[in-house]
C-alpha positions as CSV (number, residue, x, y, z in Angstrom):
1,X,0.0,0.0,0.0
2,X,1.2,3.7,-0.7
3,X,3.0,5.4,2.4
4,X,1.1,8.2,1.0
5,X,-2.3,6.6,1.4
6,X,-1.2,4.7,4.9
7,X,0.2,8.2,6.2
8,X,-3.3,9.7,5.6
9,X,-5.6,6.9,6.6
10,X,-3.6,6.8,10.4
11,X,-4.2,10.7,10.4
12,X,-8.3,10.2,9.9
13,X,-7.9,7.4,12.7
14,X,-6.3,9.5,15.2
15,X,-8.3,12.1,14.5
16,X,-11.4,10.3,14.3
17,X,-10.5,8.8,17.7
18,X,-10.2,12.2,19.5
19,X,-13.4,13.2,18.7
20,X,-14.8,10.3,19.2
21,X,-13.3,10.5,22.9
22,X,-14.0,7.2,23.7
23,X,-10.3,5.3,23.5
24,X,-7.7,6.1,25.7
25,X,-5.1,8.5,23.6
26,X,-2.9,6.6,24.9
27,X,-3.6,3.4,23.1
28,X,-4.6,4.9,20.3
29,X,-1.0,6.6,19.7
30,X,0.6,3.0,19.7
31,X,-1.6,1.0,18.3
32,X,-2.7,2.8,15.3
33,X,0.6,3.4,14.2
34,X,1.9,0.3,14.5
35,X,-0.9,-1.1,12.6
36,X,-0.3,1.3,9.6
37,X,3.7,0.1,9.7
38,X,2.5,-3.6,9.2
39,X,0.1,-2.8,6.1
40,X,3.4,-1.1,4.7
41,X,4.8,-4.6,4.9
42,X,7.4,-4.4,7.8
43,X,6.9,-7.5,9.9
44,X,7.2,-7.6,14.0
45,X,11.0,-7.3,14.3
46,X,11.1,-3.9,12.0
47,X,8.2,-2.1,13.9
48,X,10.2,-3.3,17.3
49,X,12.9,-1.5,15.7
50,X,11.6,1.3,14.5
51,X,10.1,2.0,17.9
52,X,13.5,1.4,19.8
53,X,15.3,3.9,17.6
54,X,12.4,6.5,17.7
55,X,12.4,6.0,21.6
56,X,16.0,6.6,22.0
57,X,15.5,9.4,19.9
58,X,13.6,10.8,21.8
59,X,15.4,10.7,25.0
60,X,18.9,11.4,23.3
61,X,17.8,15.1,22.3
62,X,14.9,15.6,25.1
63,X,13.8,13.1,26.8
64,X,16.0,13.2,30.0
65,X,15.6,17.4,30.3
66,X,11.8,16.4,30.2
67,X,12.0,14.2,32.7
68,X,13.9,15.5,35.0
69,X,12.6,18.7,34.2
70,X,8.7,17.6,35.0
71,X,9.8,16.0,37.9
72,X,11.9,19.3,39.2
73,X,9.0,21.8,38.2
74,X,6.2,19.4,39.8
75,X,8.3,19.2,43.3
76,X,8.7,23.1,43.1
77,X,5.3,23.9,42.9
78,X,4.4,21.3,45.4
79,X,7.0,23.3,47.7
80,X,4.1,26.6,47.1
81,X,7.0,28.5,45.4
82,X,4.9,29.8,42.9
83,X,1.6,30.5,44.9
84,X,3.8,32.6,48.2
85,X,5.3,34.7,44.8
86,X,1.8,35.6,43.4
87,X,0.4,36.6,47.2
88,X,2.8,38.9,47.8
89,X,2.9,40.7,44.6
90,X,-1.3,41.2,45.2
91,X,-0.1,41.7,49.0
92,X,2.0,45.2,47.5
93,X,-0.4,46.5,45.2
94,X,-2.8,46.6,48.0
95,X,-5.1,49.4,47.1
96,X,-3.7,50.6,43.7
97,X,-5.7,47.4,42.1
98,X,-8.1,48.5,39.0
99,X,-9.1,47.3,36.2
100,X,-6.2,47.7,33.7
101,X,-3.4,46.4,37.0
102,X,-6.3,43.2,37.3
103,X,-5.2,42.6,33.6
104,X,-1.7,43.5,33.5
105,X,-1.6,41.1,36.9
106,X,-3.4,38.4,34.9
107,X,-0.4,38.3,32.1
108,X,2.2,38.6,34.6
109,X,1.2,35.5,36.7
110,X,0.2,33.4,34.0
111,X,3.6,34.2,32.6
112,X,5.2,33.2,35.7
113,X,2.8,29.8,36.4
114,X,4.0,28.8,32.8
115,X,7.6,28.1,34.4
116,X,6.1,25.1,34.8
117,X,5.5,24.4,31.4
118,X,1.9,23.2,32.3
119,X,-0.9,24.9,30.7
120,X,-3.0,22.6,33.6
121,X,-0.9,23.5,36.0
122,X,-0.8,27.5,35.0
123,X,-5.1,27.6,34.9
124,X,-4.9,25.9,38.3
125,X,-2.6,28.6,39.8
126,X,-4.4,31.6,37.8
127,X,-8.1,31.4,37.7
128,X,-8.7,30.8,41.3
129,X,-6.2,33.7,42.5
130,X,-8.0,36.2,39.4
131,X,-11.8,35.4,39.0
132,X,-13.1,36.8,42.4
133,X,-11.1,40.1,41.1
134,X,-12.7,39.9,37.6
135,X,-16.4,39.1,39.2
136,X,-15.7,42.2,42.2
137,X,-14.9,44.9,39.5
138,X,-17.2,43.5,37.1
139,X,-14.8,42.8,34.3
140,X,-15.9,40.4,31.5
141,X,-14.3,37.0,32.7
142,X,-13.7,36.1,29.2
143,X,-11.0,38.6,29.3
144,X,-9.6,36.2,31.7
145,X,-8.8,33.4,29.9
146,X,-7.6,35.2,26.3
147,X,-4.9,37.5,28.6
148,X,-4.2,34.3,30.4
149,X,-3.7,32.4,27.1
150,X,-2.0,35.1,25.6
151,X,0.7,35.5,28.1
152,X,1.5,31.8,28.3
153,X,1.5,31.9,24.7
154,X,4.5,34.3,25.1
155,X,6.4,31.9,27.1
156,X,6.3,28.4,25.0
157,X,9.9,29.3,24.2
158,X,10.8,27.1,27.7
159,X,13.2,24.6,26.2
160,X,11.2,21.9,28.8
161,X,8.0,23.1,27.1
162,X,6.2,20.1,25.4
163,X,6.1,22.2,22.1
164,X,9.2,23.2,21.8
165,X,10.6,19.3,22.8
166,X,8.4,18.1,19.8
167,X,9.4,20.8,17.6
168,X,13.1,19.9,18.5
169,X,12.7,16.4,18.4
170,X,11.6,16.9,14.4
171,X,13.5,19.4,13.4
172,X,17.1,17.1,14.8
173,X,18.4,20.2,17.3
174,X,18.6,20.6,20.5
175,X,15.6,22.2,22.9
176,X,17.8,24.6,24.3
177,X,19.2,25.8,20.5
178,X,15.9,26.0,19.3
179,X,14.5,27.8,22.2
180,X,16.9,30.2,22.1
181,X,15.6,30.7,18.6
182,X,12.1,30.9,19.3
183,X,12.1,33.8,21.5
184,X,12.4,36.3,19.2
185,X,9.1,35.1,18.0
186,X,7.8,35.0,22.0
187,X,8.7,38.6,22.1
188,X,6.2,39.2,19.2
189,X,3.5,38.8,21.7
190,X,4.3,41.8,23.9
191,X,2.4,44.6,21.6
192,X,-0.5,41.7,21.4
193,X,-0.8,41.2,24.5
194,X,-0.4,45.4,25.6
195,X,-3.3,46.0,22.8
196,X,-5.5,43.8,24.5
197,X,-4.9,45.2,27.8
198,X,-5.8,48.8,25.8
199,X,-9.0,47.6,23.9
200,X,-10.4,45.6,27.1
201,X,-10.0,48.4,29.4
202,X,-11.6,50.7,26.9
203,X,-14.5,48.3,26.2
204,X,-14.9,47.8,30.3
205,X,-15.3,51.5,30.7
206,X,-17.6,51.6,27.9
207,X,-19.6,49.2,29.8
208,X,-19.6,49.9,33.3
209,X,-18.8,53.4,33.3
210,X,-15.3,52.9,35.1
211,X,-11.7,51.5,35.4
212,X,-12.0,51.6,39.4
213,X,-14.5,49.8,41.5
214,X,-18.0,50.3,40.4
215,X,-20.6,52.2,42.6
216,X,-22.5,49.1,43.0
217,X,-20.0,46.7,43.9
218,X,-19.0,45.3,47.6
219,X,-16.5,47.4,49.2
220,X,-15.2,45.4,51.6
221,X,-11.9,43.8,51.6
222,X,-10.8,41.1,48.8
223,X,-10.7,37.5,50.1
224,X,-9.4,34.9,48.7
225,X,-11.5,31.3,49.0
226,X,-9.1,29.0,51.2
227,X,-8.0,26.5,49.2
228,X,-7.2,22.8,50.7
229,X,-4.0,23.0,52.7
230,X,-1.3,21.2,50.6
231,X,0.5,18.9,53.0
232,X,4.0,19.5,50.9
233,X,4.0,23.1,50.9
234,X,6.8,24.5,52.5
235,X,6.4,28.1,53.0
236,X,9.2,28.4,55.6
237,X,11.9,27.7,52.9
238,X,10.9,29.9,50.3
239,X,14.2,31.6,50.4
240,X,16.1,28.7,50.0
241,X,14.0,27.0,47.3
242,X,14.1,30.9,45.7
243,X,17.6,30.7,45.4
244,X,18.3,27.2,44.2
245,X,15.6,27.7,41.4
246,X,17.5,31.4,40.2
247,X,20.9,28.7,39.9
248,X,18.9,26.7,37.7
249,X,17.6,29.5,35.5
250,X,21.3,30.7,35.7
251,X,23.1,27.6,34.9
252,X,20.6,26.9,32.0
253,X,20.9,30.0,30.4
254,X,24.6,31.9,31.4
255,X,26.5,28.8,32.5
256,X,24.7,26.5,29.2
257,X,25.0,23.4,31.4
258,X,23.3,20.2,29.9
259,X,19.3,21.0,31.1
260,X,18.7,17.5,32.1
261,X,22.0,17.8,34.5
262,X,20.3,21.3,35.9
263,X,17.3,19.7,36.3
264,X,18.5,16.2,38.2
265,X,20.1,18.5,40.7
266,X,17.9,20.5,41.6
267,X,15.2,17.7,41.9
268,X,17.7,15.7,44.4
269,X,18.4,19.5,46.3
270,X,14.8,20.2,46.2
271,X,13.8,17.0,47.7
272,X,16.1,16.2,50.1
273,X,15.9,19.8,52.1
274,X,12.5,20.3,51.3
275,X,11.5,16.5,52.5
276,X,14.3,14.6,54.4
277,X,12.0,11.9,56.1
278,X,10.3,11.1,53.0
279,X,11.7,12.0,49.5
280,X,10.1,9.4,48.3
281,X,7.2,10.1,47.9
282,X,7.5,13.5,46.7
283,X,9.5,11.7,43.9
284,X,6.6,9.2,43.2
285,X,4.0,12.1,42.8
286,X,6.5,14.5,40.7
287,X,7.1,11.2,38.4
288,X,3.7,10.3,37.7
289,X,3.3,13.7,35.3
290,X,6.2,12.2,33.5
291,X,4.4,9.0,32.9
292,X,1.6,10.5,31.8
């Protein structure tokens, strides 16, 4: 059969399948494609092959900074890193907050949630910390979720980003070259994202009259819902895992030190100071979004 034809026919299938939604991904991703190298006419042995090399492929150019680096940016948001940083930058602007600093906010802690290189992990950081200030002054939540997109957007340069790993994969260079390339084109989203902040804020006022808090709304203090106490945050070394994620950052892009070295460090350092009596289990729960 025509690679051509085979190539096309796997495309419908796995496209097929995801709107379907009713096969794991999962399976679908190996099985179809291993289907489609048998009606090319490669037996068992060649597909095994095939896979092997594909495989060590894959973890030859990014697999290991992936890894690791999953596993490093799970335990450090476990650790509440990320969460203490957003509080206090709400905690200065205290009463300066209106409607164009609620959106500027928006982009500037969905940039920093996207260190994660998590688009889950960012919504999960964002959204509760924003909505109740979108909802209070009346802002069109929508707004939300475009500036929120916008500005991670603006950060899928991360070399441990999943795109830029595929991309790298494909293209035969190295995350960290073709990162380094890409952000030119992540800088392109600043006057994007700064005409959004314009034409938002211009439609609000058209809308409810004001940039500040409206007559009508509640003018009692912002609280934020509780969430569930997370038993591995570890607000009292927030210094320390501060500093030892600004090495990282500076070994990866001064020093150029191989990422997935970086990364295994500062997943051992993490661990171990952060949870001496058990590492272990922090290591099982960072590992899992590996697997995954």
């Amino acid at each position: 059969m025509s690679p051509t034809i085979v190539a096309l026919i796997m495309l419908a299938v796995v496209v097929g399948c995801i709107l379907w939604n009713k096969i794991p991904m999962n399976f679908v991703m190996f099985v179809v494609p291993v289907i489609c190298c048998f009606l090319l006419g490669f037996n068992i042995q060649e597909a095994s092959g095939f896979i092997l090399d594909q495989i060590n492929t894959v973890m030859a150019s990014a697999g290991y900074m992936l890894l690791f680096g999953l596993v490093y940016f799970t335990m450090l948001t476990e650790t509440g890193l990320f969460e203490i940083i957003i509080n206090k930058m709400i905690g200065l602007l205290g009463k300066k907050i209106n409607v164009v600093v609620i959106m500027v906010m928006t982009t500037i802690i969905s940039c920093v949630a996207y260190l994660t290189a998590s688009m889950s992990t960012a919504y999960l950081i964002v959204f509760p910390i924003m909505i109740q200030l979108y909802r209070r002054y009346q802002i069109n939540r929508e707004y939300a979720f475009i500036i929120c997109q916008t500005g991670l957007s603006a950060m899928c340069f991360l070399p441990w980003g999943i795109g830029v790993v595929n991309s790298a994969m494909m293209a035969g260079v190295s995350p960290e070259e073709l990162a380094g390339a890409s952000v030119p084109w992540g800088l392109c989203f600043i006057p994007a994202i700064v005409l959004q902040w314009i034409y938002f804020a211009f439609m609000h006022k058209k809308r409810v009259g004001t940039l500040g808090l409206p007559a009508n709304a509640d003018g009692s203090e912002i609280t934020f819902e509780a969430k569930e106490e997370n038993p591995n945050a570890r607000p009292k070394l927030f210094w320390f895992n501060l500093f030892v994620f600004v090495c990282v950052v500076v070994a990866l892009a001064y020093f150029k030190v191989p990422s997935y070295i970086v990364f295994i460090a500062g997943s051992i350092v993490t661990a171990m100071v952060n949870y001496p009596k058990d590492f272990g289990a922090i290591w099982n729960k960072a590992g899992a979004t590996f697997f995954n």
